[in-house]
C-alpha positions in Angstrom: 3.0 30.6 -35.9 3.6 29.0 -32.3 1.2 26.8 -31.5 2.8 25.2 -28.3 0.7 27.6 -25.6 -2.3 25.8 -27.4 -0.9 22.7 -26.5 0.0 23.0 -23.3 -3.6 24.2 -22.7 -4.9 20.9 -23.8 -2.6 18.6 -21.9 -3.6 20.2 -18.8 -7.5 19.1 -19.8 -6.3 15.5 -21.1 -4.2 15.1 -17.6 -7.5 16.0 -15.6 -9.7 13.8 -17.7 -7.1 10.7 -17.5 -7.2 11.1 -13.7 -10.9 11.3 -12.7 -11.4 7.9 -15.2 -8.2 6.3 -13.8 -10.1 7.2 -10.3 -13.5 5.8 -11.5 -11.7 2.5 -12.5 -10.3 2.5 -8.9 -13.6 3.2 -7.5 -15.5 0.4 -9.1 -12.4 -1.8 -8.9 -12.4 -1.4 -5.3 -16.3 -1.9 -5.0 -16.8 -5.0 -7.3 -13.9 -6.8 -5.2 -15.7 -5.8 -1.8 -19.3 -6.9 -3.0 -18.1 -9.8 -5.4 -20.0 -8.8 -7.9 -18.8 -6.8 -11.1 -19.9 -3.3 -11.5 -19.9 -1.6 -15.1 -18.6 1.5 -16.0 -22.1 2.8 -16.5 -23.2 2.7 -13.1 -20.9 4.4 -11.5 -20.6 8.4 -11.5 -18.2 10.6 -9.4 -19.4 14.0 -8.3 -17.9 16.8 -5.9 -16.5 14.0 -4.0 -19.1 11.9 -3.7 -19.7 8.3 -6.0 -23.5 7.5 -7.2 -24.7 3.9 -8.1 -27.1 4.4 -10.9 -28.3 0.3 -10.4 -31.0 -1.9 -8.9 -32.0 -1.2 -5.6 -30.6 -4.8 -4.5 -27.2 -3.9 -5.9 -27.2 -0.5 -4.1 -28.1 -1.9 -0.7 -25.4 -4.7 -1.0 -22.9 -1.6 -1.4 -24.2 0.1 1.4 -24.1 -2.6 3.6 -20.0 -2.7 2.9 -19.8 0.9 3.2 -17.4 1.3 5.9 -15.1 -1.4 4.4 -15.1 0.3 1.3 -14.3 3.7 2.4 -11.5 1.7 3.9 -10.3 1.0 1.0 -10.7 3.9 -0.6 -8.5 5.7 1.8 -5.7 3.0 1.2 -5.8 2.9 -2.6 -6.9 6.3 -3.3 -4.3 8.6 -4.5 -3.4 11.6 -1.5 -5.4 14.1 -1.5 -8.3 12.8 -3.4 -11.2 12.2 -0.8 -14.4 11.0 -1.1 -17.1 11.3 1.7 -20.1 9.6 0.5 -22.1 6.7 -1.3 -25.5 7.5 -2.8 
């Protein structure tokens, strides 16, 4: 029995996965950088295009006030085609 159409199903699932976290890494890459402060995986979430800070209220208002230099960024570093349009 052929199992390869199985297989191919997956790989399309393990290429999706592998690009949203190698997109988180640039995300929180990009904002740690900006802010000088290191962000953990944890407290950062991507969703419909836009990234959430689950953090203190401190660290979320240092981010904020570099918004427009990190969406900067973002547009530079980003791969084409992937957008995202806002910081909560």
């Amino acid at each position: 029995m052929d199992y390869s159409h199985i297989t191919l199903f997956f790989e399309k699932f393990k290429n999706i996965i592998f690009q949203k976290e190698q997109i988180k890494e640039i995300v929180i890459k990009i904002i740690s950088e900006t802010i000088s402060y290191p962000i953990e995986n944890n407290f950062i979430e991507i969703k419909k295009g836009q990234v959430f800070i689950k953090s203190s209220p401190l660290l979320k208002n240092e981010i904020l006030i570099h918004k427009k230099e990190i969406f900067d960024r973002f547009k530079k570093e980003l791969p084409e085609g992937f957008n995202l349009t806002d910081i909560k």
